[in-house]
N, C-alpha and C positions, 0 to 999 in steps of 0.2 A: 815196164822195162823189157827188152828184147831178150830174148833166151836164147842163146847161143849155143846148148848143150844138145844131145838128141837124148838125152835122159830126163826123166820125170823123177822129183825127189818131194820126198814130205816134208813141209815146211822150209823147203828149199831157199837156201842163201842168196838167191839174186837179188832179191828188194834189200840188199845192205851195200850192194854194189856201188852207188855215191859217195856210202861213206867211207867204205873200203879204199878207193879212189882216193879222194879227198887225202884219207891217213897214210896213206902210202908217197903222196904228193909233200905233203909236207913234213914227213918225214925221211925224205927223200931216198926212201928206199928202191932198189931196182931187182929183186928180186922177189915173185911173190911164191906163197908157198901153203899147202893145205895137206896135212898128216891127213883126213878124212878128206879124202876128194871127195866120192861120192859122187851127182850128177858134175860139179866142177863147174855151176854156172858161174858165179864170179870169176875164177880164173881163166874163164875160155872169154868171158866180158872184156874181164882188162887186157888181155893179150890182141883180141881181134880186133880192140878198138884203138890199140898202141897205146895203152897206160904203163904197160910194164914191158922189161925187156925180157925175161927169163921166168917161167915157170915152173914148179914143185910140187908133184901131184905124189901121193902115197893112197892107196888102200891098202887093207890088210885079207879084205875080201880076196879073193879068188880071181871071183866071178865078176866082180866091178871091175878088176884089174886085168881080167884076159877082154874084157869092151874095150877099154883103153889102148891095150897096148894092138887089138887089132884095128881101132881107128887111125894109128901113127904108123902100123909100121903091115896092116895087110887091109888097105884100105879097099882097092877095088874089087878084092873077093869080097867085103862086107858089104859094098854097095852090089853086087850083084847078090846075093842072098837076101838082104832086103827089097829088090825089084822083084825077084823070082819067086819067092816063099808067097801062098795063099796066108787070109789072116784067118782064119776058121779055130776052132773049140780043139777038131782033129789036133792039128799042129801045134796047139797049147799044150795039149796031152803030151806030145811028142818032145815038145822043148822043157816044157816041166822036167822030164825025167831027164835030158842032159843034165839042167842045170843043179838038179837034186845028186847029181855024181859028180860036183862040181872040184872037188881035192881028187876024184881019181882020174879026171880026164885031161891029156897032155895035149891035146890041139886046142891050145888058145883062142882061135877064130870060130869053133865050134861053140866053144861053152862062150865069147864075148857075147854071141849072134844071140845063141838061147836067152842072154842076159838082156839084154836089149829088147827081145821080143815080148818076153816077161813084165818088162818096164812097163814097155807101151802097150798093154792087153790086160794088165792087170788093175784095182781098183787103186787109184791114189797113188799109181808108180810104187807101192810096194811089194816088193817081191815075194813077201810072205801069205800075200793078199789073195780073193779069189779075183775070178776071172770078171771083165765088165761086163755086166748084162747077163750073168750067170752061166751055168752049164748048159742050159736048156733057152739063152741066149732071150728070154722076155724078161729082160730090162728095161728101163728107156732108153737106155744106150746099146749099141755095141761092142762087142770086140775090137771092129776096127777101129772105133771112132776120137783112140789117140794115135792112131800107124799110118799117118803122111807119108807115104813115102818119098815121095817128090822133096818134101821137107827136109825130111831125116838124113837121105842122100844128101841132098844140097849142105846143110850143117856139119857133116861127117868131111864132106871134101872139101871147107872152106878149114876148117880145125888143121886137116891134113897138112895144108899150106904151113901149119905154122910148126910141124911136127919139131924142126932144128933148135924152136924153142923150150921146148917143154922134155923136161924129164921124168921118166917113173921110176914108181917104185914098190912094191910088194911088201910094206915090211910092217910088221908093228907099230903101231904110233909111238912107242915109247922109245923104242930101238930106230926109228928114222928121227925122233929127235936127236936121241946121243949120238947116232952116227953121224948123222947128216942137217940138220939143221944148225949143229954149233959149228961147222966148218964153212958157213957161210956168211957173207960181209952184202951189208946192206941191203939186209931179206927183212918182210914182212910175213909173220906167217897168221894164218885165220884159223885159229882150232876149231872144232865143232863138232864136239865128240859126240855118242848114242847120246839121249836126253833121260835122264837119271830116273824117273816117272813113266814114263811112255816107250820108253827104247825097246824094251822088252817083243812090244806088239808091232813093231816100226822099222826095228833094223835084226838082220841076220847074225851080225857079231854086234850083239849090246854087252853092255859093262855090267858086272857084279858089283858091288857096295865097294869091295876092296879092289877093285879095279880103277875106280873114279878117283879114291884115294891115291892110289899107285899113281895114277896121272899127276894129279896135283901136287906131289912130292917130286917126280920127275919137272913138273913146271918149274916149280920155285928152283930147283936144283940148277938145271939146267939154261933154262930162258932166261935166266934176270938181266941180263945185258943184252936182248934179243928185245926185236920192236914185234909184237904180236896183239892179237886179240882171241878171246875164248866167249865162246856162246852156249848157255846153258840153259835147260826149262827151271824155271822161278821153283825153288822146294828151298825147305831151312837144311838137307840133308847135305846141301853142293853149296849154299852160302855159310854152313860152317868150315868148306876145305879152304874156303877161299874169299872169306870173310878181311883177312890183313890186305888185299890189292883194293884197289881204287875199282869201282863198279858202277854200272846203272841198270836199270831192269825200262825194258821198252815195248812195244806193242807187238806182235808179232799176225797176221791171218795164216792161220794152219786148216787145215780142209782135207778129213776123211768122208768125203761123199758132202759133206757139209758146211759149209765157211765157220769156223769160230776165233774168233780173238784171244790169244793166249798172252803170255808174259814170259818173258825170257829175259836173263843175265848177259850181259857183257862185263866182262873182267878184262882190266889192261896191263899190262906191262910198265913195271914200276917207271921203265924210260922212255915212253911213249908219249907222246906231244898226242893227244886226243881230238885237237880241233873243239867245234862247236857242234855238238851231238846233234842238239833239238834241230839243227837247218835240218838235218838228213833223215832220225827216227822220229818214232811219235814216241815220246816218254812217259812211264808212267809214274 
């Protein structure tokens, strides 16, 4: 599947993109929407391939959310700092320490740029991660050797195009639900919160025990008349929040340096028409 994002994410949502499709199709929803944008491959998919009319992107990150909103709305300074910038270890040094000031810095285009840079130079698009090929750069890889630039440009200005559809948002997952997701009519939305096991090592704002819970109380509360899906790593800690919904657990390849096959949850939305799973996941 083609990847439309210039972000690099772990265990990244684009291989759900058919069936996401699929459920949005026959549920005929026209809105798509993701509290955890994150890279945003699925909904940069269904946008640029006219599956959807309107999309709903939230981080609560900063730093994901100053990439964003300088892809929509200060595009051709980012494609120039991507053309111009060397890809070197210096510069990592350099964009590191923006993005480590990431709550105190107000130029947006700044800290996106650092964030983005970080993506692509770092091991498995994690941010928390070291650099590729290490500090002293004898790796088998490079620095460079996820920073296309040609690429990134090119994806950055096709997104652009579609900026009139898509809107952000800055806010807590919990609080873009009550604010904003229950004020919408015939939205799909794809939760995909930190992963309850791993989150820790993986994302910059992962969830506490009683944060997971916090969700799952604001889910039933708020969603049950709302067409969504939720995706979670396979543990009995998150199939006890959410053990009453209708579920499946499906195959997942996750790749820190190394491919392995994990297992993941999907939880539905009591009023959701699911379709035929198996055409689209491998199920376990």
């Amino acid at each position: 599947m083609k990847n439309y994002t210039p972000l690099r994410y772990p265990g990244g949502k684009i291989k759900t993109y058919n069936y996401v499709k699929e459920l949005i199709k026959i549920n005929n929803c026209k809105t798509y929407i993701e509290p955890y944008a994150g890279g945003s491959g699925v909904a940069m998919a269904l946008l640029l391939n006219g599956n959807i009319n309107k999309v709903m992107l939230n981080d609560y990150d900063r730093a994901i959310y100053a990439l964003w909103y300088s892809i929509l709305n200060s595009t051709t300074e980012l494609i120039k700092l991507i053309e111009s910038t060397s890809i070197t270890v210096e510069e990592w040094e350099k964009q590191k320490k923006i993005y480590n000031q990431k709550e105190d810095i107000e130029d947006l285009l700044k800290l996106g740029y650092a964030t983005l840079f970080l993506n692509r130079t770092n091991r498995s698009g994690i941010l928390k991660a070291g650099i590729i090929g290490g500090k002293k750069q004898n790796g088998k890889y490079k620095i460079d050797c996820r920073f296309n630039k040609k690429d990134l440009c090119n994806k950055i200005k096709r997104i652009s195009k579609f900026k009139n559809k898509i809107k952000l948002y800055n806010l807590d997952a919990e609080v873009f639900i009550k604010t904003s997701i229950t004020k919408t009519k015939d939205s799909f939305t794809f939760l995909d919160p930190p992963y309850y096991k791993k989150g820790p090592g993986l994302y910059t704002n992962f969830y506490s025990h009683e944060n997971h819970k916090s969700l799952s109380k604001t889910i039933d509360t708020f969603m049950k008349n709302k067409y969504w899906i939720l995706t979670y790593d396979y543990c009995d800690e998150i199939y006890e929040m959410y053990s009453h919904l209708d579920s499946q657990t499906h195959y997942i390849n996750y790749s820190i340096s190394t491919p392995t096959k994990g297992l993941e949850y999907i939880f539905y939305s009591p009023i959701l028409n699911k379709g035929d799973t198996s055409k689209y996941l491998k199920l376990h």
